[in-house]
C-alpha positions in Angstrom: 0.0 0.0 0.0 1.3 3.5 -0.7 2.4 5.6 2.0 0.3 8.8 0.5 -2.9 6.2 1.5 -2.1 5.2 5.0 -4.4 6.5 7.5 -2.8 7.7 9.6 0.7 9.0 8.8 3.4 7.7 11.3 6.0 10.2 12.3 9.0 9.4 14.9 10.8 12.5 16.7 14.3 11.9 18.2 15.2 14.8 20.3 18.1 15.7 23.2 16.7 18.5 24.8 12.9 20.5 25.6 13.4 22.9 22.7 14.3 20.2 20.0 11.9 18.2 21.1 9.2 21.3 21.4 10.7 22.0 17.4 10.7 18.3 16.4 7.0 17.4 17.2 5.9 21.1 16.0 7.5 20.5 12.3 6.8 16.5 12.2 2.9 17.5 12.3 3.8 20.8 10.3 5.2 19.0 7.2 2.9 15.9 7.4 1.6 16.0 3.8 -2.8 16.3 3.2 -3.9 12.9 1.6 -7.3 10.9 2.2 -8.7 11.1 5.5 -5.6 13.6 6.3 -6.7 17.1 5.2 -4.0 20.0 5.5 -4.1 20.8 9.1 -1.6 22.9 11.3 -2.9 20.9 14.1 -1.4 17.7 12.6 -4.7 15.6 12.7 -4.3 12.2 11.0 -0.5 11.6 12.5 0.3 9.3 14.9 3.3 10.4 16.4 6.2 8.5 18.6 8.8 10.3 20.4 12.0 9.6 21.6 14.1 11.2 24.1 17.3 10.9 23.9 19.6 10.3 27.1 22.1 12.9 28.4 22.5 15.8 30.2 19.8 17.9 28.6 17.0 15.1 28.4 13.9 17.1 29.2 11.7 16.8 32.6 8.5 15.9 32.9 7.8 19.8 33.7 9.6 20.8 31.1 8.1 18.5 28.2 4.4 20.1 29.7 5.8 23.6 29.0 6.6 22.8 25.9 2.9 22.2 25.2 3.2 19.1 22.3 1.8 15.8 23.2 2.4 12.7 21.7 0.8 9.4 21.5 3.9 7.4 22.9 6.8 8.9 24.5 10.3 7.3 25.8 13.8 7.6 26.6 16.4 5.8 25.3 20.1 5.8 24.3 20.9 5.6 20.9 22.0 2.3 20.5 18.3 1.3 21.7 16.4 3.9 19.4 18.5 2.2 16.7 17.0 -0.8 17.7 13.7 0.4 17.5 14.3 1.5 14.2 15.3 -1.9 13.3 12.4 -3.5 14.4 10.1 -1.0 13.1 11.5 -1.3 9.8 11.1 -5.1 9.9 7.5 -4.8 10.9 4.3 -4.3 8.5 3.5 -0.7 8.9 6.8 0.8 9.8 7.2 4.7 10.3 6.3 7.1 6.9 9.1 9.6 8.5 11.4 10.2 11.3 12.5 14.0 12.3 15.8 13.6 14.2 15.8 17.0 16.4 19.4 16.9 17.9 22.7 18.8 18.1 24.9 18.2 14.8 26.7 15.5 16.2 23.7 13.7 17.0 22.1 13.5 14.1 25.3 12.2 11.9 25.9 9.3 14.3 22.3 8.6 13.9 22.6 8.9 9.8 25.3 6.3 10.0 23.2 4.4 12.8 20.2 4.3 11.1 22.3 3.9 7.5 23.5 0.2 8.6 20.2 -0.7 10.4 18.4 -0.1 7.3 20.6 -1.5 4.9 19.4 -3.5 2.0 16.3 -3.1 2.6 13.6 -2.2 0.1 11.9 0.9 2.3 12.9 2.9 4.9 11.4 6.5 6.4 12.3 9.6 4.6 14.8 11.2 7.3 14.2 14.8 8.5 16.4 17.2 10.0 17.1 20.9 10.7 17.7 23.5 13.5 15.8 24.5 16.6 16.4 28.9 15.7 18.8 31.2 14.7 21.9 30.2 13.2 24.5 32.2 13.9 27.4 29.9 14.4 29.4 26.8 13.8 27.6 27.3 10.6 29.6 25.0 7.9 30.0 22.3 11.1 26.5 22.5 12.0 25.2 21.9 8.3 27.5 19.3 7.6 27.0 17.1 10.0 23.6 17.3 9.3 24.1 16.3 6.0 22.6 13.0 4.6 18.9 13.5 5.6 16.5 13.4 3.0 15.6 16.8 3.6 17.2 19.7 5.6 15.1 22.2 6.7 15.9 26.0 6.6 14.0 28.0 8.5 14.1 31.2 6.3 14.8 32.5 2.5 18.4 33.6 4.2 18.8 30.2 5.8 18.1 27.8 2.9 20.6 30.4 0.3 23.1 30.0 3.1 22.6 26.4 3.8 23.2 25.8 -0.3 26.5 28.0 -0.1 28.1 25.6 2.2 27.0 22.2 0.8 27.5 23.1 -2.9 30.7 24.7 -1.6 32.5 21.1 -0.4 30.8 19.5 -3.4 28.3 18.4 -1.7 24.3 17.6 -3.1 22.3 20.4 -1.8 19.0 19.0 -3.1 17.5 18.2 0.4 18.1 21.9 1.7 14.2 23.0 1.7 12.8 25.9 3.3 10.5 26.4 5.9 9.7 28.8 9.0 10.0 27.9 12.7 7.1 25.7 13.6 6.3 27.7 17.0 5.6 30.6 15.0 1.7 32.0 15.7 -0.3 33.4 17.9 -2.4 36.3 17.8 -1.1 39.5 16.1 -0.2 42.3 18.7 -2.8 45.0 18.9 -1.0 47.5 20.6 -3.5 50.2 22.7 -6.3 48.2 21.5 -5.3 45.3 24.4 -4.4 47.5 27.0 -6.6 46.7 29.3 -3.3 45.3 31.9 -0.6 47.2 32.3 2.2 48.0 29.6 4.1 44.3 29.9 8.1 44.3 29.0 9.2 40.4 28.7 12.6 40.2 29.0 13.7 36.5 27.5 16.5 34.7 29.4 18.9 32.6 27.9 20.8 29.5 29.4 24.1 30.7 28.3 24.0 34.2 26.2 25.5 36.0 27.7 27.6 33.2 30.1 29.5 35.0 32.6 28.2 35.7 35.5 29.2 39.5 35.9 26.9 39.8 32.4 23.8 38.3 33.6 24.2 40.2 36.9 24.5 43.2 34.6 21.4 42.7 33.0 19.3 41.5 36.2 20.4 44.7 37.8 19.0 46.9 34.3 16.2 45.1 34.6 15.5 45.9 37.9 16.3 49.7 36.9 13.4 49.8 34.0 10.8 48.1 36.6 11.4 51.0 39.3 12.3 53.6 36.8 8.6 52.9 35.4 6.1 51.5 38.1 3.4 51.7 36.2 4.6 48.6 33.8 4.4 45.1 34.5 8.5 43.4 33.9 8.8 40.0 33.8 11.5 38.1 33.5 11.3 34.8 31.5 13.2 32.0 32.6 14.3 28.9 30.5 14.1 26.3 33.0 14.0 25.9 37.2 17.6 25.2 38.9 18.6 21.3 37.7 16.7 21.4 34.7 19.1 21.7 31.6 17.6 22.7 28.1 19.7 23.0 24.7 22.7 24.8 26.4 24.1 24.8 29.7 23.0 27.4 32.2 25.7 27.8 35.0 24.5 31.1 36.2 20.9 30.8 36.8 18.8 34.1 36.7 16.8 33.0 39.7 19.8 32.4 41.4 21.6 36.2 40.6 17.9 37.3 41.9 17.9 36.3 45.4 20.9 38.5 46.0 18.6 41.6 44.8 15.9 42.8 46.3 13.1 43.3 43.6 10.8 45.4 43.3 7.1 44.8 42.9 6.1 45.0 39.4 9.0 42.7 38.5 8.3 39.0 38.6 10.2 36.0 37.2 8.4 34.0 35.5 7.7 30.2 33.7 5.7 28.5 31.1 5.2 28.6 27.3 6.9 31.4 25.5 3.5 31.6 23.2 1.1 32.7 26.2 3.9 34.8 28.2 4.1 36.9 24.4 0.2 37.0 24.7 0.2 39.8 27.7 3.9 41.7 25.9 3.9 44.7 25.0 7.7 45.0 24.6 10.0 41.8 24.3 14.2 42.1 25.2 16.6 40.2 24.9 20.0 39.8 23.8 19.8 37.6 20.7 16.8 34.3 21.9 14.5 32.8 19.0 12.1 34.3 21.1 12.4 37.8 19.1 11.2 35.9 15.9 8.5 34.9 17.4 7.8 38.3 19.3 8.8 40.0 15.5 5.9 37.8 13.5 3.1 38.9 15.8 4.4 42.5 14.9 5.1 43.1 19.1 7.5 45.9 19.4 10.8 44.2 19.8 14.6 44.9 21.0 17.5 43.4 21.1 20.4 44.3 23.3 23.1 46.2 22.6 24.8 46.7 26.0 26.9 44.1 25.7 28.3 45.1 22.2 27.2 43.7 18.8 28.9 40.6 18.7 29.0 36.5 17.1 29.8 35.6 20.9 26.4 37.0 21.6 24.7 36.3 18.9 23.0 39.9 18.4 25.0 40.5 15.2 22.2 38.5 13.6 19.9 40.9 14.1 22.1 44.0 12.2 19.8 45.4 9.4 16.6 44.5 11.7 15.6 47.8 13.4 15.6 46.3 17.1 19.1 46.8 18.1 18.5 48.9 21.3 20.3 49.5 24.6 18.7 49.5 27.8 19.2 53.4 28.2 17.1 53.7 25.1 14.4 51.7 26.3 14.2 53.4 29.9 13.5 57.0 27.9 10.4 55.0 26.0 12.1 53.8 22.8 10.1 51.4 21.0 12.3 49.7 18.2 10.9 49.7 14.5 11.4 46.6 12.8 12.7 46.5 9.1 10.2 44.8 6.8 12.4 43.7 3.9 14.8 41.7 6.8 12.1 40.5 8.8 10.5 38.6 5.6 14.2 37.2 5.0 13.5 36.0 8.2 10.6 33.7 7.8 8.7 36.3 9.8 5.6 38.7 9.2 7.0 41.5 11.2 5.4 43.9 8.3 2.1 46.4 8.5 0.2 44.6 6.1 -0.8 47.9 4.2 2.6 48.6 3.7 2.9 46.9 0.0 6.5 45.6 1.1 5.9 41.9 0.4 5.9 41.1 3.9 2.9 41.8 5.6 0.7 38.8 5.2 -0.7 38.7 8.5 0.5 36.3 11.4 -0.3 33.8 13.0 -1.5 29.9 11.6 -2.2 30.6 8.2 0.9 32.0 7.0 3.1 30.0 9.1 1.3 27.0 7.7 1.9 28.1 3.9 5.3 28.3 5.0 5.4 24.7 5.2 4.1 24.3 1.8 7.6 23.4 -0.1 8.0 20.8 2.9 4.8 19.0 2.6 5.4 18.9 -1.0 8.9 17.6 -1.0 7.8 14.6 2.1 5.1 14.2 0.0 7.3 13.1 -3.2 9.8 11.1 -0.7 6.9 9.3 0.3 5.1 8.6 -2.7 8.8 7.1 -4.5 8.7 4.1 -2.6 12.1 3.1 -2.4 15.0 5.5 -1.6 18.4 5.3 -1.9 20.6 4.7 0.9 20.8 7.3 3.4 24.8 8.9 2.1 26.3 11.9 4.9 28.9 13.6 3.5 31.1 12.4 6.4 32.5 9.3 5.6 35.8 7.5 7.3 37.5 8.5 3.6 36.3 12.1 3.9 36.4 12.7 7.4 38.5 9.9 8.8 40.0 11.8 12.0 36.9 13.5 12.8 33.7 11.4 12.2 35.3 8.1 14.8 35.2 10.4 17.5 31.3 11.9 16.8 30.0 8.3 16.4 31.9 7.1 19.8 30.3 9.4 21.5 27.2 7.7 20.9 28.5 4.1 21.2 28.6 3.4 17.7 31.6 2.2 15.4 33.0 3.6 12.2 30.4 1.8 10.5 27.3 2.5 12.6 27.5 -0.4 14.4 27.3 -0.3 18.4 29.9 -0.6 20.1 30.9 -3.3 22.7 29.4 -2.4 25.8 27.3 -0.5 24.4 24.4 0.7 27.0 20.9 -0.8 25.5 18.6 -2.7 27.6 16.4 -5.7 26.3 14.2 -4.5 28.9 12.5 -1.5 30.7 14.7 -0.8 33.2 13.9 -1.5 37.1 13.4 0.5 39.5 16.7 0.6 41.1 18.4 1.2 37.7 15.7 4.4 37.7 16.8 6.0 40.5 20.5 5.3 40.0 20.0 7.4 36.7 17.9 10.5 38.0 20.6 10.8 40.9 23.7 11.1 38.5 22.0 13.2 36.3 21.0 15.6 39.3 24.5 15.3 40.3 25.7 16.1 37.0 23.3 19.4 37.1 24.8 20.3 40.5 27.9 20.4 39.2 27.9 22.3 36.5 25.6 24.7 38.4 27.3 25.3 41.6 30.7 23.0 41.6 32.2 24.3 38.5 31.0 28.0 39.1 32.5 28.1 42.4 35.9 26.4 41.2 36.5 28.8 38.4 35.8 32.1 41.3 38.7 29.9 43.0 40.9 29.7 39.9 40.8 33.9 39.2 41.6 34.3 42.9 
């Protein structure tokens, strides 16, 4: 039976961390092609969808997978030689998955293209592989891309992304076929109304990030601004939003936890730190700043005034410098005299977003929220759609090979347990079994310990280094 006539699709999501995963399911029902019983549907009706978390030091809480807001119909961690395994067996059964979205760091995903090229080989059918990135781009560019290279389509998630994605593989010689644009799937919400909504008081969001900027005299920087704006303007509502609660770990590390800097300052009362899903916290801004998060795209496509931080400099460290030519570089001083940053329309469409006033005639301002990032998907649905309906496909071919890359790609694949060849390695962890209660507890009490460390330990060590 064709894959364009099952009912429903099935869609696996392999993801190391609450944003990948939040990105992974998002774009695995975004991109699910329309076929019968499956009309076009942002929701993703009509795909029955697996996930898979994988193990390490970012795997996501229970807390942190409900903040993320996307539900699946199975859910479970696993290493990678045992998702591997399930791949195997999947593969071998009767109605094995349509695709598989691997939502991990760059190194992840290649040792998973050469996992996943030696489970399936010689056989007649496998899943179309999906890959891309979580936000902005704005380093380890050519590393990032090429180990992600070998998927059957690579998802850009802007004009800018997929011209620059094309650069680097045609660059090394490399096919540049499965480069496919798209938008960020968490893009949506209703469009900012400005005085119309102001029925709270004027809310500045300021969005934290784990690790931008990462020393601590920075983020204490910041905290202490914040604080300025709140008692410079009592009138507004300032909340800071946090990325996760001390010993949760997202994408990057956080050794310097906001809420941690904040119990040395006395706050005052219209500032409050806050949790929960970036989507509703943007549904009460008025402002959103920060210093470079994927959370301005999202604040930019629902046309809410956005800035991003200059304070710190314009730098790649930072990450700001991908926002030169948007209009929302800002510094704090500018926004404690009332600034509101303008954003430009011609970069904000590069962008992927809908930051434009849709009477401007600029191109850009077809209005946000679910239809246009749905159409946005369109190229995607199109191209799984094509995978799907071609029946066989060729074996899955990374540009990272032990010939190409032979003192680089051993090392990437260790890391995961596997060989050269994709094959696990001995003593390689994978259990035939669920594991027991004892082995449970073992694991949540190294990872805590792990999170301690690098929260407190490691801080406190480097303080005694400097001295």
């Amino acid at each position: 039976m064709p894959a364009s006539a099952k009912k429903p699709l099935r869609a696996a999501v392999l993801a190391d961390s609450d944003t990948r995963w939040k990105w992974g399911a998002l774009t695995a029902r975004r991109i699910a092609p329309p076929g019968p019983g499956r009309p076009k549907d942002p929701a993703g009706a009509g795909v029955r969808l697996d996930g898979y978390l994988l193990r390490g030091r970012a795997t996501p809480t229970p807390r942190q997978l409900g903040e993320a807001g996307v539900r699946a119909d199975s859910l479970r961690e696993v290493t990678a030689v045992e998702f591997l395994r399930a791949m195997d067996e999947d593969a071998a059964g009767e109605e094995p998955y349509d695709f598989l979205v691997l939502a991990l760091v760059g190194g992840g995903v290649q040792a998973m293209l050469h996992g996943l090229g030696r489970v399936w080989e010689g056989r007649s059918r496998r899943p179309v592989v999906v890959t891309g990135y979580v936000g902005v781009v704005y380093e380890k560019l050519a590393d990032g891309l090429l180990l992600r290279h070998g998927a059957d389509l690579v998802l850009a998630n802007s004009r800018q992304d997929a011209e620059r994605f094309r650069a680097v593989y045609e660059g090394v010689g490399a096919d540049a076929s499965a480069v496919t644009e798209a938008a960020l799937p968490f893009l949506g919400g209703a469009p900012y109304r400005g005085s119309a909504r102001r029925t709270a008081p004027y809310t500045v969001v300021f969005a934290a990030q784990p690790s931008v900027p990462e020393s601590r005299q920075d983020r204490m920087y910041l905290l202490d601004r914040l604080i300025r704006h709140a008692r410079r303007h009592p009138g507004r509502e300032v909340l800071l939003k946090l990325r996760s609660r001390p010993g949760e770990h997202t994408t990057h590390i956080e050794e310097v936890p906001y809420q941690k800097l904040a119990r040395r300052r006395e706050l005052p009362a219209n500032l409050r730190l806050v949790h929960g899903n970036m989507g509703e916290v943007l549904d009460r801004a008025d402002l959103l700043v920060t210093v470079s998060s994927t959370a301005a795209l999202e604040s930019l496509h629902r046309r809410i005034p956005t800035a991003v931080l200059t304070d710190l400099g314009v730098r790649e460290a930072l990450g700001n410098h991908h926002f030169v030519g948007s209009g929302c570089l800002a510094s704090w001083d500018q926004l404690d005299a009332g600034y509101e940053p303008v954003p430009d329309p011609r970069w904000a469409a590069r962008q992927g977003v809908a930051a434009a006033d849709p009477s401007s005639g600029d191109g850009a301002g077809e209005a946000p929220g679910e239809g246009s990032c749905e159409a946005a998907f369109d190229t995607a649905r199109l191209g799984l759609a094509d995978l799907l309906a071609a029946g066989e496909l060729p074996p899955l071919r990374p540009y990272y090979t032990p010939v190409t890359a032979p003192g680089y790609l051993p090392g990437l694949l260790a890391r995961h347990h596997l060989a050269p060849d994709g094959s696990p390695l001995p003593g390689a962890p994978a259990a035939d079994r669920e594991p027991g209660p004892l082995r449970r507890t073992v694991r949540r009490a190294a990872r805590g310990a792990y999170r301690h460390g690098v929260q407190r330990v490691a801080p406190l060590i480097r303080r005694w280094g400097e001295l």
